[in-house]
N, C-alpha and C positions, 0 to 999 in steps of 0.2 A: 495207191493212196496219194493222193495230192501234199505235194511238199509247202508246205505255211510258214516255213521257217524264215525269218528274217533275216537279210544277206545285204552288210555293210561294202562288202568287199570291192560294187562297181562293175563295172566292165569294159574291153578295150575293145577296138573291133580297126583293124586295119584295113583301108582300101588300097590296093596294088595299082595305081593310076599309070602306069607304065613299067615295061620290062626294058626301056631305055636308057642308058647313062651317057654323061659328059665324062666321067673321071673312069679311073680303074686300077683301083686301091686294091694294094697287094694282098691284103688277108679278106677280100670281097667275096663272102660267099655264092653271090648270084654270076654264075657259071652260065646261065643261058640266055644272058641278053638277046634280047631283040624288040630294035625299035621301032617297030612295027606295031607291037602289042600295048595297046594303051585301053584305058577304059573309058566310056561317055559317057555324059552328064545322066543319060536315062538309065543306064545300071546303076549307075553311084547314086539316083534319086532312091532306088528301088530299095536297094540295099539297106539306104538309113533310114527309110520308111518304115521296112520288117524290121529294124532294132529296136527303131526306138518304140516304135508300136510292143514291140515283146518287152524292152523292158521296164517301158509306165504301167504293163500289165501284168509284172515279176515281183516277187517281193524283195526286190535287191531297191536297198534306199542310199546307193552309193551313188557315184558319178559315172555318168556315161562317157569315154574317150572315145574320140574319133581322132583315128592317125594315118594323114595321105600319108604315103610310102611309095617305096618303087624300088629297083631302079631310082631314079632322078625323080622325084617329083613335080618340082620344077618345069620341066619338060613338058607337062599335062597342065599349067596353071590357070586354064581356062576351067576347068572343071573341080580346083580348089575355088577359086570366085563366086564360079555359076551355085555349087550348095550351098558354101556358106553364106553368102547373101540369102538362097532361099530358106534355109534355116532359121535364119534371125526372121525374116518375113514371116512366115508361119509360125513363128513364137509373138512375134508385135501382133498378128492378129488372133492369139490366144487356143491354135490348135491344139486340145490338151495330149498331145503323144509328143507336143514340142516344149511343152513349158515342164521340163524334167532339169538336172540339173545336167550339164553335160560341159565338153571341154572339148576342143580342135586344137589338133598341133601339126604340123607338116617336119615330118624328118628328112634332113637335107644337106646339102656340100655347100650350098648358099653362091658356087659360083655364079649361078643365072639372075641371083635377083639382082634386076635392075632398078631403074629409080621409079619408074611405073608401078612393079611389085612391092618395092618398098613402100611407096606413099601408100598401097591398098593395105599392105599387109599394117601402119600404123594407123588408120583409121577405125582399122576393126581386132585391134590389139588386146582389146577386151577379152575377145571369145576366140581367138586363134595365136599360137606363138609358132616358132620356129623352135627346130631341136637342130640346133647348129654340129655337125662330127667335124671339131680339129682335132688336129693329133699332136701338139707340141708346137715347139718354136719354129721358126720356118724352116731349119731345116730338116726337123720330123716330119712334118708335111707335105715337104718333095718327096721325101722317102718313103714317106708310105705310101702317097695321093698322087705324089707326081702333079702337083699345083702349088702354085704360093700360096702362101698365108695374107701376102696383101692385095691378093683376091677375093679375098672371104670379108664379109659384111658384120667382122667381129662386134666393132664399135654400135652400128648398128643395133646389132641383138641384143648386146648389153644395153643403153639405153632405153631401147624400147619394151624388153622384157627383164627388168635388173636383177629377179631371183631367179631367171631359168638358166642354167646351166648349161654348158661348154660342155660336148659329147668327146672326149679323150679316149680314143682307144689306143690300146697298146701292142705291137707287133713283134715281133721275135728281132727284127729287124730294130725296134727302136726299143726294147726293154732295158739298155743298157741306160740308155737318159729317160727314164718315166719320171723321177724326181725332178731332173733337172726342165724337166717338161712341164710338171706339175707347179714348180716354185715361180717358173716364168711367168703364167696365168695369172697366179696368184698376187707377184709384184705390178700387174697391172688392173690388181682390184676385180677381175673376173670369176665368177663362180662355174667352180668346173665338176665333172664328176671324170673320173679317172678307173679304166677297167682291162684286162686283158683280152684281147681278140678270141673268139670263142673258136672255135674248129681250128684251130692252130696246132701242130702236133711240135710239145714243149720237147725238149732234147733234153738229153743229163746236163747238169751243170748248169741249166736257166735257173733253175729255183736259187742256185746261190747267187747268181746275179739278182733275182729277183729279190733276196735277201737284203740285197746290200742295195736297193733302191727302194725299200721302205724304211730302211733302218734311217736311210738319209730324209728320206718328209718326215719321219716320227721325231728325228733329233731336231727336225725343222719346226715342226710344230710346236715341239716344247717350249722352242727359246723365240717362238712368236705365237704366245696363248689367246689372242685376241684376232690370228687368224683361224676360220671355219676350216677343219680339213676338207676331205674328199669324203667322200659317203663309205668309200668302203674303211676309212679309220675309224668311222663313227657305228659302224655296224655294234647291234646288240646283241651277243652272242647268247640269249635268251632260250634259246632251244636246249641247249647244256644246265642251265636250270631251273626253268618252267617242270613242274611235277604234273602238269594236266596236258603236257604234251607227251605222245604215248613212246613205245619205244622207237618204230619208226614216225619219221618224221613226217611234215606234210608236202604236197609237192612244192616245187620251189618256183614256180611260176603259175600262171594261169591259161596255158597249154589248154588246147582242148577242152576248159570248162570253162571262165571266164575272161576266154580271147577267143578272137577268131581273124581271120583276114579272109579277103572277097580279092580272087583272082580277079584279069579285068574284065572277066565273061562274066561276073558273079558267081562262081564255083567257090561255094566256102571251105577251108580249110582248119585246119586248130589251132597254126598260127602262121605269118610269113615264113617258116621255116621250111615248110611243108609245100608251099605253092611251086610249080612245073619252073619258074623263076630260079628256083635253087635247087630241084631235083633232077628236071628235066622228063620228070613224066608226068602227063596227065590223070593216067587212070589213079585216083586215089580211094578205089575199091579196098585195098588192106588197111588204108589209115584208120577207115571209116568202121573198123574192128576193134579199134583201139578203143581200150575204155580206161579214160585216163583219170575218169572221177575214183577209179581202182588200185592207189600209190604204189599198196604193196607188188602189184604186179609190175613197176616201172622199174623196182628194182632188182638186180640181181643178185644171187646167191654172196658171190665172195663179198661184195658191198655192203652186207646184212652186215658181217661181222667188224667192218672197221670204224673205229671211233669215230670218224673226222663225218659219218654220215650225216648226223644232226645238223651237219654246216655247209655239209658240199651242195656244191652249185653243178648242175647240168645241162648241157640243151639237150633235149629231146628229139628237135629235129634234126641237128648234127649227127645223135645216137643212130636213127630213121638213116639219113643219107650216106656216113659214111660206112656206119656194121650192119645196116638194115633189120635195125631192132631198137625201138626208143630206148632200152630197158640198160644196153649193152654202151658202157660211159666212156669215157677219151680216158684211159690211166693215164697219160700222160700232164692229165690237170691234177692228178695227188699232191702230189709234192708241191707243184705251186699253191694248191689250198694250204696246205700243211703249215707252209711257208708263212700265207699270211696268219694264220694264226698262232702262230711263235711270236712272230714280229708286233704283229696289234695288238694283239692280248697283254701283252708286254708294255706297248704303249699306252694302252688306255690305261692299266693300271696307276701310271705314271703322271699320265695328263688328267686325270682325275683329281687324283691327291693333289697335285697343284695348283688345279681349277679352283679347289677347297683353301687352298693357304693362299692364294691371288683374291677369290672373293669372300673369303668366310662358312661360306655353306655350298651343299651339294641340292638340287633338285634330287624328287623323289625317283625324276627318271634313270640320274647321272648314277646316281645310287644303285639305281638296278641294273646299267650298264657296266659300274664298276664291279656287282658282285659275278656278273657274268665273265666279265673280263679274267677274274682273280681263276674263277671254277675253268676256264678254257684253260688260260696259262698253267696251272697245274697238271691238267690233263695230257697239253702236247709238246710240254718243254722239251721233253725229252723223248718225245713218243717216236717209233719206226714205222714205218707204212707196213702192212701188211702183203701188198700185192706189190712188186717192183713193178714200176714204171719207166 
């Protein structure tokens, strides 16, 4: 039977424009560079062609994302150019598979852009940004990137894109200053979002660091309520009391059903995570098993049982490369979920109520962040993990 159903949700569709980099950042999961391997304008025509053709012909009434990736993307900037010019081209002359509603962004170190990219990339600032990855002050940025910071085209992105966001990732190596990385951005008016490096395998004793590097932005925040945190203080803990979300949860990305990434041969994948870039194999005969529109099966048995499920976060393709099973999670991220949710749950409760006594009243949103807030903190104040990690 044909699915009719109406689907807000969008879609992302990565192109892998090189297996090349400039940099080699220590928690880099792309293990098999080589720059050699790039993709041409006639696969990347092809590629956006079957998208967007598929999705002005889907019932999904969301936005289309397209996201050069790599390696370095950079490194390939003739074939970010060559589409998006012919993009807009065939939208000004009215091809209806182009006049959808859609988004380009290039994710990148920003070392290559020179002033040539920069002038294209501000002319057509409209329909493409930049997803700029710094890691902190400059001296997190040697540390992790092995680059300066007054290499990077900050000032730039911030003007030319003022709500896109500063890509902060966090390393085992730099988890000690995430605050003090995060306040820095912040004293310079930049919007950041702030995350821990994913495939990192967390050691005993990081979650109380970790601890004690939110405690310090939560107490930051407080006593400067007219600064935006980071997205993940602002998170809705909504799945702990939404009654029409079932008992497991939904997947937590859009893996394999509304993502995809195009190797540079155009070999689709279900996400970058998954491409011979980061695995090192091509045949993706057993991915292509996976049926990821199927949650309960992404999850496993001991995982059923712990609370913090409703909230945890996984990669799938990490699960795939490093246990060679989506399904099979990093225990060593427990305790840091665990973590922020003592620590935020705590906070929001806090920055709520003050929000209310600074301007008088709560939106109906804030309301339903704090009741989320109050039903979390209860729940893991005190809570023990079930599985040692």
């Amino acid at each position: 039977m044909e699915n009719t159903q109406i689907s807000t949700q969008g879609r992302l569709f990565a192109l892998m424009l090189t297996y090349g980099c400039n940099l080699n950042c220590v928690y880099c999961f792309e293990k098999y560079k080589d720059p050699t391997k790039i993709m041409s304008i006639e696969t990347a025509r092809n590629i956006i062609i079957k998208e967007f053709n598929h999705f002005n012909h889907s019932n999904n009434i969301g936005k289309l994302k397209i996201d050069f990736f790599g390696g370095e993307p950079l490194l390939n900037f003739d074939v970010i150019k060559n589409t998006t010019e012919w993009i807009l081209a065939e939208r000004k002359n009215q091809n209806p598979d182009f006049c959808i509603k859609f988004e380009l962004s290039v994710t990148t170190n920003g070392t290559l852009l020179d002033s040539a990219k920069r002038e294209w990339f501000k002319l057509h600032k409209e329909y493409i940004s930049l997803i700029l990855s710094v890691d902190g002050k400059p001296d997190m940025q040697i540390q992790n990137r092995g680059c300066k910071s007054e290499k990077l085209p900050i000032d730039f992105v911030h003007e030319t894109w003022p709500d896109q966001m500063l890509k902060m990732t966090v390393s085992r190596e730099t988890l000690p200053y995430f605050a003090e990385g995060a306040i820095f951005f912040h004293s310079k008016k930049y919007a950041i979002s702030g995350s821990l490096a994913v495939g990192v395998r967390w050691q005993k004793g990081d979650e109380l660091i970790y601890k004690k590097q939110l405690q310090t932005l939560a107490e930051y925040y407080l006593s400067h309520i007219n600064i935006k945190p980071i997205p993940l203080f602002t998170k809705i803990f909504a799945e702990l009391t939404d009654s029409r979300i079932r008992e497991l949860p939904h997947k937590n990305c859009g893996t394999g059903t509304t993502m995809v990434a195009y190797d540079t041969d155009g070999t689709p994948y279900p996400c970058h995570m998954f491409v011979p870039l980061v695995t090192g194999r091509s045949n993706n005969e057993d991915i292509n098993k996976i049926d990821f529109n199927n949650y309960e099966s992404l999850i496993e048995e001991d995982c059923k049982m712990c609370k913090l499920l409703k909230i945890c976060r996984t990669c799938y393709g990490f699960n795939y490369n490093q246990r060679k099973n989506v399904k099979h999670r990093d225990k060593s991220t427990c305790k840091m979920i665990l973590a922020e949710a003592q620590i935020i749950s705590a906070f929001q409760i806090e920055y709520y109520l003050k929000k209310k006594q600074v301007y008088g009243i709560l939106s109906n949103e804030d309301l339903t962040s704090l009741k989320a807030a109050i039903k979390c903190y209860e729940m893991f104040e005190d809570y023990k993990l079930p599985i040692l990690s």
